[in-house]
C-alpha positions in Angstrom: 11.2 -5.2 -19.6 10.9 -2.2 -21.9 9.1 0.9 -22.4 7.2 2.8 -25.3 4.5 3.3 -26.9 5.5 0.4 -29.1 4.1 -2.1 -26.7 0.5 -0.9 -27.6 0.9 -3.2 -30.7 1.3 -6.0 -28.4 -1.6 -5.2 -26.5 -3.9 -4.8 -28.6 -3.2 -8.6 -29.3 -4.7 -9.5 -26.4 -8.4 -8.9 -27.2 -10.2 -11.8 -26.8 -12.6 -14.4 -28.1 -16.0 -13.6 -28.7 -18.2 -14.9 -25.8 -21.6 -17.0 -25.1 -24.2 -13.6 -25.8 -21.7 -11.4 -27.7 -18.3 -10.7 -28.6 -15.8 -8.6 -26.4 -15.0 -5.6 -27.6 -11.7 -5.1 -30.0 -10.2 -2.9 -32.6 -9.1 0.6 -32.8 -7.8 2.0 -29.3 -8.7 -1.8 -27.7 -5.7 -2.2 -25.1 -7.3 -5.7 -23.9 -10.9 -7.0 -23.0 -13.1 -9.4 -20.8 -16.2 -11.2 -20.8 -18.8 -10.8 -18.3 -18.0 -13.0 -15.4 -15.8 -14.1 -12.3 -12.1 -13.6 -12.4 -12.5 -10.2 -15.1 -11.1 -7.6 -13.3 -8.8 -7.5 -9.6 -8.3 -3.7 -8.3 -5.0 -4.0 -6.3 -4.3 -1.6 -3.3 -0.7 0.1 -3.0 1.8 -0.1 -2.2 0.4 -3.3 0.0 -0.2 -5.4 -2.7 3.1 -4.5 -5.1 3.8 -8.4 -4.9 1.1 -9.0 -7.0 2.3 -7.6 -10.5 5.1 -10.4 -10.2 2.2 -13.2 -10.4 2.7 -15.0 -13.7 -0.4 -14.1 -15.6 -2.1 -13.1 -18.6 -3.0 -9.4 -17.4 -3.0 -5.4 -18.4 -2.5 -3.6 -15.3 -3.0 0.2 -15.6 -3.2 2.9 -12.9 -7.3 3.2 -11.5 -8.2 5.8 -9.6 -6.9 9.5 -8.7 -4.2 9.5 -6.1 -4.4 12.8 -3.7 -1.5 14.7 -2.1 -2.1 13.9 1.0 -1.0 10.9 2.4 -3.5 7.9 4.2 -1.5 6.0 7.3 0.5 9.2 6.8 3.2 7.4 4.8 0.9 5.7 2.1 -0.4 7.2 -1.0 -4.0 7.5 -0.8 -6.8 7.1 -3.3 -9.4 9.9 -4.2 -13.1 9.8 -3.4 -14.8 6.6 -2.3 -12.2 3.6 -2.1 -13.1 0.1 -0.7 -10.6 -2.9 -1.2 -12.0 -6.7 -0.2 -14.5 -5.2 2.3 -11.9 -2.9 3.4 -13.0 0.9 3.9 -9.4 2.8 2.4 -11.2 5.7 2.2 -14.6 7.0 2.7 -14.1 10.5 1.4 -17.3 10.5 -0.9 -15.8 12.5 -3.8 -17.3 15.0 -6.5 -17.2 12.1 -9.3 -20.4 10.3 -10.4 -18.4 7.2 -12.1 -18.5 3.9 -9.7 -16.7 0.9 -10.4 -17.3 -2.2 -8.0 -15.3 -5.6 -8.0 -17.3 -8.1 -6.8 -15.2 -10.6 -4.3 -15.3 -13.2 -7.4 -14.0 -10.9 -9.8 -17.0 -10.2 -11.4 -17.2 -5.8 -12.0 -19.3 -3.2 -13.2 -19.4 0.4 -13.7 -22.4 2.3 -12.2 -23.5 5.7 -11.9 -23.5 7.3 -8.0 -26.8 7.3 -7.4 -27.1 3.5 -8.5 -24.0 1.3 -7.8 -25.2 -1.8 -7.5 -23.0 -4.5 -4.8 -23.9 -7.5 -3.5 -27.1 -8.0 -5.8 -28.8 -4.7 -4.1 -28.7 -1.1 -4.9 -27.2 2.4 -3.3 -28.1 6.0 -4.4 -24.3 7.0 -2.8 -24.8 10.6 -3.6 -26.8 10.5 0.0 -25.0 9.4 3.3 -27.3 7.2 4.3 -27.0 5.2 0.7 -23.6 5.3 1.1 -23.7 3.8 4.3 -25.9 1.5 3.4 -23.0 0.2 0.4 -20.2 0.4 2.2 -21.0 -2.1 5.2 -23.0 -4.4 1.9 -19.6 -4.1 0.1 -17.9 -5.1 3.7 -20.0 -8.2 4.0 -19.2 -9.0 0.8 -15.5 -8.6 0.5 -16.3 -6.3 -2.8 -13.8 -3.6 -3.4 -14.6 0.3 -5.3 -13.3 3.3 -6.7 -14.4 6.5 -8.2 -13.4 8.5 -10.9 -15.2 10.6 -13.9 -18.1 9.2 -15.5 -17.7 9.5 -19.1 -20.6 7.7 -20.9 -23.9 6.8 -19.3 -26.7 5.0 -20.5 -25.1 5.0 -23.9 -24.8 8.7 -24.3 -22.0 11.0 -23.0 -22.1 12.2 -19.5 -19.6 15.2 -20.1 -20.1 18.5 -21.7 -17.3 20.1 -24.3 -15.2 22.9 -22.1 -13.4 26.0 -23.9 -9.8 25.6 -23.7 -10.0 22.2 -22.0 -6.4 20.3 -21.2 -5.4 18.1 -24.0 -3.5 15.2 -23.1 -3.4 11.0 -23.9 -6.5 9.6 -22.4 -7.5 6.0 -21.0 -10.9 4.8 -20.5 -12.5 1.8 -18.8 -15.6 0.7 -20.6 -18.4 -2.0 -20.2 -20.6 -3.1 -23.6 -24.9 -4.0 -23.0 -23.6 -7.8 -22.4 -21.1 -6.4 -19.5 -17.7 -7.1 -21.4 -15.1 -4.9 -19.7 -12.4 -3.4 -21.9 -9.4 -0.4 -21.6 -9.5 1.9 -24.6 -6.2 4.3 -25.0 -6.1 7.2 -27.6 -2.9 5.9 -28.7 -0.3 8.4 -28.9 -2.6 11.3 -29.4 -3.0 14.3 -26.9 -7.5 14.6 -26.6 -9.8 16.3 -24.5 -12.0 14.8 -22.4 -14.6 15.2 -24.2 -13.3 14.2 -27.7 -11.9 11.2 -26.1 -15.8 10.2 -24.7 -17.2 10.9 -28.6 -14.5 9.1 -30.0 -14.7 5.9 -28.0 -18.7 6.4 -28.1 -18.5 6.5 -32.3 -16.0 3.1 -32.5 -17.4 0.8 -29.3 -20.5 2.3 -28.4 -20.5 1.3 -24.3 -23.0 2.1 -22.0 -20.9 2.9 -19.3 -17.5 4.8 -19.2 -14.9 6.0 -17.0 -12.1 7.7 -16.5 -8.7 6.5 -15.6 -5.5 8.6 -13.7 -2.7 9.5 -16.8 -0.4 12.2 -16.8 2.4 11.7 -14.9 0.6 8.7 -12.8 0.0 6.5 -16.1 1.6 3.0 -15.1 0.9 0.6 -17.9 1.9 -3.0 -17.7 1.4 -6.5 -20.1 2.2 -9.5 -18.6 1.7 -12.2 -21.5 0.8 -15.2 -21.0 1.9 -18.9 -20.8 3.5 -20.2 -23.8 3.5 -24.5 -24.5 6.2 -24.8 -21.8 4.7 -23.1 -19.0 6.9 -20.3 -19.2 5.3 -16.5 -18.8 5.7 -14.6 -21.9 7.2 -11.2 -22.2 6.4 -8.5 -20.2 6.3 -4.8 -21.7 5.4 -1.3 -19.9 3.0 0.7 -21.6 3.2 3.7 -19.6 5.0 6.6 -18.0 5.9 4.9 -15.3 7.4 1.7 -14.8 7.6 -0.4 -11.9 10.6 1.6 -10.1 7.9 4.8 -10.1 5.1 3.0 -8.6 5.6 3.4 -5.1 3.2 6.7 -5.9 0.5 5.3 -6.9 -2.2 4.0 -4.5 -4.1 1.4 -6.7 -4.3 -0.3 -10.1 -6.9 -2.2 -12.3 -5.8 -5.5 -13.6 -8.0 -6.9 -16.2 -7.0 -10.5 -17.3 -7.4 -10.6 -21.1 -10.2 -13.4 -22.5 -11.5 -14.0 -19.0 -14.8 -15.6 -19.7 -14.5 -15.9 -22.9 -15.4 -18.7 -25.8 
Protein backbone atom coordinates (compact mmCIF):
# COMPACT_ATOMS: atom_id res chain seq x y z
CA UNK A 1 0.00 0.00 0.00
CA UNK A 2 1.19 3.49 -0.44
CA UNK A 3 0.53 6.92 0.52
CA UNK A 4 0.02 10.54 -1.04
CA UNK A 5 -1.82 12.64 -2.49
CA UNK A 6 -1.10 10.94 -5.75
CA UNK A 7 -3.66 8.32 -5.15
CA UNK A 8 -6.48 11.05 -5.68
CA UNK A 9 -5.77 10.45 -9.49
CA UNK A 10 -6.82 7.02 -8.96
CA UNK A 11 -9.86 7.85 -7.27
CA UNK A 12 -11.24 9.94 -9.03
CA UNK A 13 -11.41 6.96 -11.57
CA UNK A 14 -13.87 5.44 -9.79
CA UNK A 15 -16.83 7.68 -10.53
CA UNK A 16 -19.44 5.83 -11.90
CA UNK A 17 -21.98 5.19 -14.58
CA UNK A 18 -24.77 7.37 -15.03
CA UNK A 19 -27.89 5.77 -13.53
CA UNK A 20 -31.81 5.08 -14.35
CA UNK A 21 -33.07 9.08 -13.50
CA UNK A 22 -29.66 10.82 -13.67
CA UNK A 23 -26.04 10.54 -13.68
CA UNK A 24 -23.89 10.28 -10.45
CA UNK A 25 -21.93 13.02 -9.83
CA UNK A 26 -18.14 13.28 -11.27
CA UNK A 27 -15.48 15.66 -12.10
CA UNK A 28 -13.49 18.18 -10.33
CA UNK A 29 -12.83 17.21 -6.56
CA UNK A 30 -15.10 13.75 -7.18
CA UNK A 31 -13.25 11.12 -4.93
CA UNK A 32 -15.93 8.30 -5.88
CA UNK A 33 -19.90 8.21 -6.26
CA UNK A 34 -23.13 6.09 -5.92
CA UNK A 35 -26.54 5.82 -7.11
CA UNK A 36 -29.51 6.00 -5.13
CA UNK A 37 -30.19 2.55 -3.75
CA UNK A 38 -29.26 -0.60 -1.40
CA UNK A 39 -25.70 -1.50 -0.87
CA UNK A 40 -24.44 2.70 -1.38
CA UNK A 41 -22.91 3.38 1.65
CA UNK A 42 -21.86 0.97 5.12
CA UNK A 43 -20.73 3.20 8.23
CA UNK A 44 -18.31 0.86 10.07
CA UNK A 45 -17.91 1.17 13.99
CA UNK A 46 -14.19 1.12 15.48
CA UNK A 47 -12.20 -0.35 16.33
CA UNK A 48 -14.96 -3.37 16.34
CA UNK A 49 -15.29 -3.68 12.95
CA UNK A 50 -11.30 -3.10 11.69
CA UNK A 51 -11.82 -6.55 9.94
CA UNK A 52 -13.86 -5.15 7.54
CA UNK A 53 -11.37 -2.80 5.48
CA UNK A 54 -9.68 -6.28 4.53
CA UNK A 55 -12.98 -7.33 2.60
CA UNK A 56 -12.05 -7.50 -1.10
CA UNK A 57 -14.19 -4.75 -2.58
CA UNK A 58 -14.62 -1.92 -4.79
CA UNK A 59 -14.78 0.78 -1.94
CA UNK A 60 -13.44 4.53 -0.64
CA UNK A 61 -13.34 4.40 2.96
CA UNK A 62 -12.78 7.76 4.65
CA UNK A 63 -13.03 8.84 8.29
CA UNK A 64 -17.08 9.89 9.20
CA UNK A 65 -17.73 11.51 12.07
CA UNK A 66 -15.89 13.63 14.95
CA UNK A 67 -14.13 11.41 17.44
CA UNK A 68 -14.07 13.12 21.12
CA UNK A 69 -11.35 12.76 23.83
CA UNK A 70 -12.99 11.05 25.94
CA UNK A 71 -13.22 7.48 25.70
CA UNK A 72 -16.74 5.22 25.35
CA UNK A 73 -16.31 1.49 27.22
CA UNK A 74 -13.46 3.56 28.69
CA UNK A 75 -10.94 2.04 26.33
CA UNK A 76 -12.75 2.75 22.92
CA UNK A 77 -12.61 5.85 20.90
CA UNK A 78 -15.95 7.36 20.87
CA UNK A 79 -17.92 9.17 18.19
CA UNK A 80 -19.27 12.85 18.69
CA UNK A 81 -22.97 13.70 18.93
CA UNK A 82 -25.69 11.27 18.00
CA UNK A 83 -24.19 7.79 16.87
CA UNK A 84 -26.33 4.68 16.12
CA UNK A 85 -24.64 1.53 14.41
CA UNK A 86 -27.26 -1.44 13.03
CA UNK A 87 -29.83 -0.42 15.68
CA UNK A 88 -27.14 -0.07 18.16
CA UNK A 89 -27.25 3.18 20.41
CA UNK A 90 -23.04 4.08 20.51
CA UNK A 91 -23.94 7.21 21.72
CA UNK A 92 -26.87 9.29 22.46
CA UNK A 93 -25.08 12.54 23.24
CA UNK A 94 -27.35 14.73 20.89
CA UNK A 95 -24.64 17.14 19.68
CA UNK A 96 -24.62 20.91 18.49
CA UNK A 97 -24.50 19.87 14.67
CA UNK A 98 -27.59 20.00 12.49
CA UNK A 99 -26.13 17.61 9.63
CA UNK A 100 -27.75 13.89 9.91
CA UNK A 101 -26.71 11.12 7.93
CA UNK A 102 -28.74 7.69 8.27
CA UNK A 103 -27.78 4.13 6.71
CA UNK A 104 -30.66 2.39 6.18
CA UNK A 105 -30.01 -1.57 7.26
CA UNK A 106 -30.00 -2.22 3.22
CA UNK A 107 -27.49 0.19 2.54
CA UNK A 108 -29.62 2.65 1.27
CA UNK A 109 -28.46 6.50 3.00
CA UNK A 110 -29.36 9.99 3.19
CA UNK A 111 -28.37 13.10 4.58
CA UNK A 112 -31.08 15.13 6.57
CA UNK A 113 -31.26 18.15 8.44
CA UNK A 114 -31.93 17.65 12.58
CA UNK A 115 -35.13 18.64 12.72
CA UNK A 116 -36.17 16.15 9.73
CA UNK A 117 -34.03 12.92 9.57
CA UNK A 118 -36.07 10.68 8.06
CA UNK A 119 -35.52 6.46 9.11
CA UNK A 120 -37.52 3.76 8.60
CA UNK A 121 -39.90 5.61 6.01
CA UNK A 122 -41.10 8.12 9.05
CA UNK A 123 -39.84 11.42 10.23
CA UNK A 124 -37.97 12.99 13.55
CA UNK A 125 -37.50 16.66 14.42
CA UNK A 126 -34.25 15.38 16.77
CA UNK A 127 -33.51 18.82 17.90
CA UNK A 128 -36.42 17.89 20.68
CA UNK A 129 -36.01 14.76 23.07
CA UNK A 130 -38.95 13.36 22.52
CA UNK A 131 -38.16 13.29 18.39
CA UNK A 132 -35.13 11.94 19.19
CA UNK A 133 -36.50 9.32 21.13
CA UNK A 134 -38.89 8.63 18.91
CA UNK A 135 -35.75 7.91 16.04
CA UNK A 136 -33.59 6.20 17.94
CA UNK A 137 -35.83 3.13 19.04
CA UNK A 138 -37.33 3.50 14.91
CA UNK A 139 -33.65 3.37 13.87
CA UNK A 140 -33.38 0.19 16.59
CA UNK A 141 -36.16 -1.67 14.94
CA UNK A 142 -34.74 -1.11 11.94
CA UNK A 143 -31.16 -2.06 12.26
CA UNK A 144 -30.39 1.66 10.60
CA UNK A 145 -27.20 3.17 11.76
CA UNK A 146 -26.37 7.50 12.16
CA UNK A 147 -23.93 10.03 12.66
CA UNK A 148 -23.68 13.71 12.99
CA UNK A 149 -21.53 16.24 11.79
CA UNK A 150 -21.79 19.95 10.25
CA UNK A 151 -24.35 20.57 7.81
CA UNK A 152 -22.91 22.34 4.93
CA UNK A 153 -25.55 22.76 2.20
CA UNK A 154 -29.26 22.59 2.72
CA UNK A 155 -31.99 22.68 0.44
CA UNK A 156 -29.57 23.61 -2.28
CA UNK A 157 -28.14 26.69 -0.58
CA UNK A 158 -25.33 26.88 2.01
CA UNK A 159 -26.08 26.38 5.56
CA UNK A 160 -22.89 28.14 6.91
CA UNK A 161 -22.02 31.70 7.21
CA UNK A 162 -18.27 33.14 6.22
CA UNK A 163 -16.18 33.69 9.72
CA UNK A 164 -13.19 36.27 9.97
CA UNK A 165 -10.05 34.55 10.39
CA UNK A 166 -11.61 31.16 9.99
CA UNK A 167 -9.04 27.80 10.09
CA UNK A 168 -7.84 26.98 6.64
CA UNK A 169 -7.14 23.49 6.06
CA UNK A 170 -7.91 20.42 3.21
CA UNK A 171 -11.64 19.76 3.44
CA UNK A 172 -13.88 16.58 2.63
CA UNK A 173 -17.45 16.67 2.05
CA UNK A 174 -20.18 14.06 1.73
CA UNK A 175 -22.87 15.16 -0.68
CA UNK A 176 -26.26 13.82 -2.08
CA UNK A 177 -27.65 15.32 -5.72
CA UNK A 178 -31.98 15.80 -6.16
CA UNK A 179 -31.97 12.05 -7.53
CA UNK A 180 -30.15 10.89 -4.03
CA UNK A 181 -26.64 9.96 -5.70
CA UNK A 182 -24.17 9.99 -2.78
CA UNK A 183 -20.62 11.21 -3.56
CA UNK A 184 -17.17 12.41 -1.48
CA UNK A 185 -15.76 15.60 -2.75
CA UNK A 186 -11.99 16.57 -1.49
CA UNK A 187 -10.39 20.04 -2.21
CA UNK A 188 -7.45 18.30 -3.46
CA UNK A 189 -4.31 19.46 -2.01
CA UNK A 190 -5.62 22.88 -1.21
CA UNK A 191 -5.91 24.32 2.48
CA UNK A 192 -10.06 26.09 2.37
CA UNK A 193 -12.26 27.34 4.82
CA UNK A 194 -15.26 26.00 5.60
CA UNK A 195 -17.09 28.16 3.96
CA UNK A 196 -15.13 28.40 0.66
CA UNK A 197 -15.17 24.75 0.60
CA UNK A 198 -19.42 24.72 0.83
CA UNK A 199 -19.37 27.63 -2.31
CA UNK A 200 -16.94 25.73 -4.09
CA UNK A 201 -18.57 22.38 -4.10
CA UNK A 202 -22.07 24.30 -4.30
CA UNK A 203 -20.67 26.19 -7.79
CA UNK A 204 -19.23 22.57 -9.49
CA UNK A 205 -21.99 19.87 -8.18
CA UNK A 206 -24.76 21.82 -6.96
CA UNK A 207 -26.15 19.14 -4.00
CA UNK A 208 -28.89 19.62 -1.99
CA UNK A 209 -27.48 18.32 0.99
CA UNK A 210 -23.90 18.54 2.48
CA UNK A 211 -21.84 17.56 5.24
CA UNK A 212 -18.96 17.67 6.84
CA UNK A 213 -16.32 14.98 7.38
CA UNK A 214 -13.43 14.63 10.35
CA UNK A 215 -9.72 15.75 8.52
CA UNK A 216 -6.83 17.04 10.15
CA UNK A 217 -4.99 14.77 11.89
CA UNK A 218 -7.97 12.03 11.89
CA UNK A 219 -8.25 11.96 7.86
CA UNK A 220 -7.97 8.13 7.08
CA UNK A 221 -8.41 7.64 3.32
CA UNK A 222 -8.48 4.32 1.70
CA UNK A 223 -9.23 2.81 -2.22
CA UNK A 224 -9.67 -0.66 -2.38
CA UNK A 225 -10.09 -1.32 -6.35
CA UNK A 226 -11.78 -3.63 -7.55
CA UNK A 227 -11.81 -7.21 -9.19
CA UNK A 228 -9.89 -7.42 -12.21
CA UNK A 229 -10.77 -10.60 -15.10
CA UNK A 230 -9.16 -13.11 -12.69
CA UNK A 231 -10.87 -12.45 -9.57
CA UNK A 232 -7.99 -10.87 -8.04
CA UNK A 233 -8.60 -7.38 -5.94
CA UNK A 234 -6.83 -4.56 -7.48
CA UNK A 235 -4.53 -2.20 -5.75
CA UNK A 236 -5.13 -0.67 -2.74
CA UNK A 237 -3.78 2.99 -2.12
CA UNK A 238 -4.23 5.41 1.09
CA UNK A 239 -5.41 8.69 0.51
CA UNK A 240 -4.96 10.16 3.76
CA UNK A 241 -3.06 11.09 6.83
CA UNK A 242 -3.40 8.15 8.38
CA UNK A 243 -3.01 4.75 7.19
CA UNK A 244 -4.23 1.64 8.62
CA UNK A 245 -1.39 1.35 11.44
CA UNK A 246 -3.10 4.98 12.94
CA UNK A 247 -6.53 3.84 12.88
CA UNK A 248 -6.99 2.43 16.13
CA UNK A 249 -8.06 6.34 16.99
CA UNK A 250 -10.64 6.60 15.06
CA UNK A 251 -14.17 5.54 16.12
CA UNK A 252 -16.01 5.15 12.70
CA UNK A 253 -15.69 5.31 8.90
CA UNK A 254 -17.96 5.80 5.74
CA UNK A 255 -17.42 3.29 3.07
CA UNK A 256 -19.05 4.15 -0.16
CA UNK A 257 -18.83 1.38 -2.88
CA UNK A 258 -18.18 3.15 -6.17
CA UNK A 259 -21.08 2.59 -9.12
CA UNK A 260 -23.40 0.99 -6.63
CA UNK A 261 -26.69 1.21 -8.34
CA UNK A 262 -25.53 2.33 -11.23
CA UNK A 263 -26.32 1.69 -15.16
Amino acid sequence: MRRGLCALAVLALAAPLSAAGGAAPSGEGVLAAACQGPGALDLLLMPEEASALDAETNALTVTGAYTATDKRDETKPKPVGLFLHRGEAVSLEFGRMDGVLVVEADGQARIAAAPAAEVAGATHDLTGLEGRRAFVAAARAAGASALQSHLLIRDGALDLRPVDDAPLAIRRILFQTADGALAIWQSGARALTLHAAAEELARLHAPVMAMNLDMGSYDFCERTGAKGPEGKLGASYSCGFLDRSGAERLSNLIRLFPGANCG
